[in-house]
C-alpha positions as CSV (number, residue, x, y, z in Angstrom):
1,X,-38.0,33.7,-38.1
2,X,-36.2,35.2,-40.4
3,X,-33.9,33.0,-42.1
4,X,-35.8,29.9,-41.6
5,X,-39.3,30.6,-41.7
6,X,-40.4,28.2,-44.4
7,X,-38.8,25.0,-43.2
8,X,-40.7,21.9,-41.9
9,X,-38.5,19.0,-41.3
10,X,-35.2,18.8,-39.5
11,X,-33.5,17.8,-43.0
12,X,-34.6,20.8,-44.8
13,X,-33.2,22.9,-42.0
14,X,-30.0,21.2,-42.3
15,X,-29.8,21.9,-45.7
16,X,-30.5,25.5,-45.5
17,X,-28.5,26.0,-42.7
18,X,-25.1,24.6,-45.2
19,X,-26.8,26.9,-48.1
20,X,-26.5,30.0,-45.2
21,X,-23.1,29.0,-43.8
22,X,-21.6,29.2,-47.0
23,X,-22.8,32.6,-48.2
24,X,-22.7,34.1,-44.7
25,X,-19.7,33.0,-43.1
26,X,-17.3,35.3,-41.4
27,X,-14.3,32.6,-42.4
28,X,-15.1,32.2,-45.6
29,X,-16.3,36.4,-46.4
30,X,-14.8,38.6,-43.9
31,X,-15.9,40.2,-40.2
32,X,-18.8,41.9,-41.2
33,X,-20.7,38.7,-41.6
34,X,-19.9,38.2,-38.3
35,X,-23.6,39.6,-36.4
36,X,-25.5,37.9,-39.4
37,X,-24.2,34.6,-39.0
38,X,-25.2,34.7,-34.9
39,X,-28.4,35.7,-36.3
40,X,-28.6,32.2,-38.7
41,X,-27.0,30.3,-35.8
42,X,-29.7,31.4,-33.3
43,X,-32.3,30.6,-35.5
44,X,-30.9,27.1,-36.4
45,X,-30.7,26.0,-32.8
46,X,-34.3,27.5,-32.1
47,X,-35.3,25.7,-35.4
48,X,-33.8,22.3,-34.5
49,X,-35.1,22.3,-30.8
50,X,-38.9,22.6,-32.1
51,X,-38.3,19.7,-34.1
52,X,-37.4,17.4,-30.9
53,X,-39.2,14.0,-31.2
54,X,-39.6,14.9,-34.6
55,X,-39.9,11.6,-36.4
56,X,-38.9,10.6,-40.4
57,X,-37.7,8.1,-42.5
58,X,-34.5,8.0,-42.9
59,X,-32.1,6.9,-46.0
60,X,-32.0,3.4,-44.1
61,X,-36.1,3.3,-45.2
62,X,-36.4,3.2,-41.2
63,X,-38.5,5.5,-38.9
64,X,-36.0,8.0,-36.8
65,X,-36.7,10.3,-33.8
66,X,-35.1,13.9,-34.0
67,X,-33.7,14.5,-30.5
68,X,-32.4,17.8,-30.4
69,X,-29.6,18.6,-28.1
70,X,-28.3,22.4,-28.4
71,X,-24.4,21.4,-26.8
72,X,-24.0,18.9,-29.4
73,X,-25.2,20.9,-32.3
74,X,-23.2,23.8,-31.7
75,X,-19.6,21.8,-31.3
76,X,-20.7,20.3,-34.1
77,X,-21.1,23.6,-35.6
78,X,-17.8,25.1,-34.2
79,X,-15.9,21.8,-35.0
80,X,-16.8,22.4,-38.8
81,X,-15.9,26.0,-38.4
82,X,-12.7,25.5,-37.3
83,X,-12.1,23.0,-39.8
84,X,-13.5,25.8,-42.4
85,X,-11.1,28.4,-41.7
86,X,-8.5,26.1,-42.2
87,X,-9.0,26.6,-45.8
88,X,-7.8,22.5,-46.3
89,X,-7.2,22.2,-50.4
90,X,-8.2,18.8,-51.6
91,X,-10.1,17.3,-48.2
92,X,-13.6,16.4,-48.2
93,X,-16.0,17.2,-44.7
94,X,-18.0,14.7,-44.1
95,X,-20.8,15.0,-41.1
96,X,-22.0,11.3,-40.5
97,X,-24.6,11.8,-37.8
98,X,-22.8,13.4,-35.0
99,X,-19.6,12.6,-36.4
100,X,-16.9,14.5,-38.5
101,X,-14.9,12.6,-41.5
102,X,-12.1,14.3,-43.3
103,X,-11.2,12.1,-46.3
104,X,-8.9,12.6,-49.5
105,X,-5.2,14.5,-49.7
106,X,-4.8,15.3,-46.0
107,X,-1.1,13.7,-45.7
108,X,-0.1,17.4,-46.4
109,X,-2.8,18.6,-43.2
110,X,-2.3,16.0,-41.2
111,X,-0.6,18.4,-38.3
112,X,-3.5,20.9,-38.7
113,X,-5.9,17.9,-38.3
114,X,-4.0,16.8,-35.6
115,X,-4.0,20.4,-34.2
116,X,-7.9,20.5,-34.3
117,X,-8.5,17.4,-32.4
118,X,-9.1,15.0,-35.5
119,X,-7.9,11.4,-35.0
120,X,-6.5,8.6,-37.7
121,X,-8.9,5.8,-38.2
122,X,-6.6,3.3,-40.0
123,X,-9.9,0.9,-41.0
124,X,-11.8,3.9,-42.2
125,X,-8.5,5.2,-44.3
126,X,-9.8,8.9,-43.0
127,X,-9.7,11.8,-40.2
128,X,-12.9,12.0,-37.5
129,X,-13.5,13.6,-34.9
130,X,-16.4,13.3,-32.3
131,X,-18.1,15.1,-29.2
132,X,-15.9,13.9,-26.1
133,X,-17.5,11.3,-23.7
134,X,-19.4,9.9,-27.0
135,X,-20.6,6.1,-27.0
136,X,-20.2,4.2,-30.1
137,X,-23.7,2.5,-31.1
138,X,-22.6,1.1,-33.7
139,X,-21.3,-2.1,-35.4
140,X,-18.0,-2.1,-36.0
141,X,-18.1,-4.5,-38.4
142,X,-20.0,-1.9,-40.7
143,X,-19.0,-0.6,-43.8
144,X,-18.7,3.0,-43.8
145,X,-21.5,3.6,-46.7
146,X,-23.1,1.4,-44.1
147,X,-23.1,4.1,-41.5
148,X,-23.8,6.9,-44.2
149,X,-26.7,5.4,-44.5
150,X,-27.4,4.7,-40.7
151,X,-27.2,7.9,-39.8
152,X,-27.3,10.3,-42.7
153,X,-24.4,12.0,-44.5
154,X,-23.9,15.7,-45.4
155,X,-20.6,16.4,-47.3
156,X,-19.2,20.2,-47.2
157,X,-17.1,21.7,-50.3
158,X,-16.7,24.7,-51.9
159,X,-16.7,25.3,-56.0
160,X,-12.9,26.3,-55.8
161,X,-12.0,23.2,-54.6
162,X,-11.1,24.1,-51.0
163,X,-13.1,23.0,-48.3
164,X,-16.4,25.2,-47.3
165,X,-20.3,24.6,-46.7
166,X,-22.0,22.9,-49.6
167,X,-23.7,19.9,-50.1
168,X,-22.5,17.6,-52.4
């Protein structure tokens, strides 16, 4: 591996993969980025699948089971693209689990939100979007730092301000 030779837990892999995203992106730097990042994206999804049944603890001081599922992570992947190359000003990307939460001035994005499949929570005062056919396991009655903490939380910005692939 080339890109993600070093990594032992599905976190750190994560993590790199944001790191790699945002320097490699064709979006965010142009066409000829385009070959590399397949290259990173390959490697993620081999990456994540040896991790399967992977177990940690998470945030939630709770033991959790990595189960890797390659048409999941790659519409995650895609859904965040798209949102990327939207170039949103003033929005925050938040992936909670398998989720997708866009939070902060997106009264002025709302059609492109719309446009990209995002729905209005009114409780959660923010944009999400989620695989179709996906079963809530949740309890609705819980707070949204309350499912951060669930099922993990990776934010993605960008140092001008607009949104791109950091964690914050």
């Amino acid at each position: 591996m080339t890109y993600f030779h070093n990594v032992q837990t599905v976190g750190e892999a994560k993590s790199l993969y944001r790191r790699l995203a945002k320097e490699n992106h064709p979006d965010l730097h142009g066409p000829k980025f385009t070959a590399r990042m397949q290259a990173i994206n390959d490697e993620y999804h081999k990456i994540l699948a040896s991790f399967d049944g992977q177990t940690s603890i998470g945030s939630d001081n709770k033991e959790h089971t990595y189960h890797y599922n390659r048409d999941v992570e790659q519409e995650l992947m895609d859904k965040i693209s798209e949102l990327l190359a939207l170039k949103l000003e003033n929005v925050e990307i938040e992936l909670v689990g398998t989720w997708i939460w866009v939070s902060g001035d997106t009264k002025p994005v709302k059609e492109a939100l719309k446009s990209a499949g995002l729905k209005w929570h009114s409780k959660r005062m923010r944009w999400y979007w989620r695989k179709s056919g996906y079963r809530r396991r949740y309890n609705k009655k819980a707070s949204f730092n309350d499912l951060r903490q669930m099922y993990g939380s990776r934010t993605f910005e960008n140092d001008d301000g607009a949104t791109g692939m950091v964690a914050a």
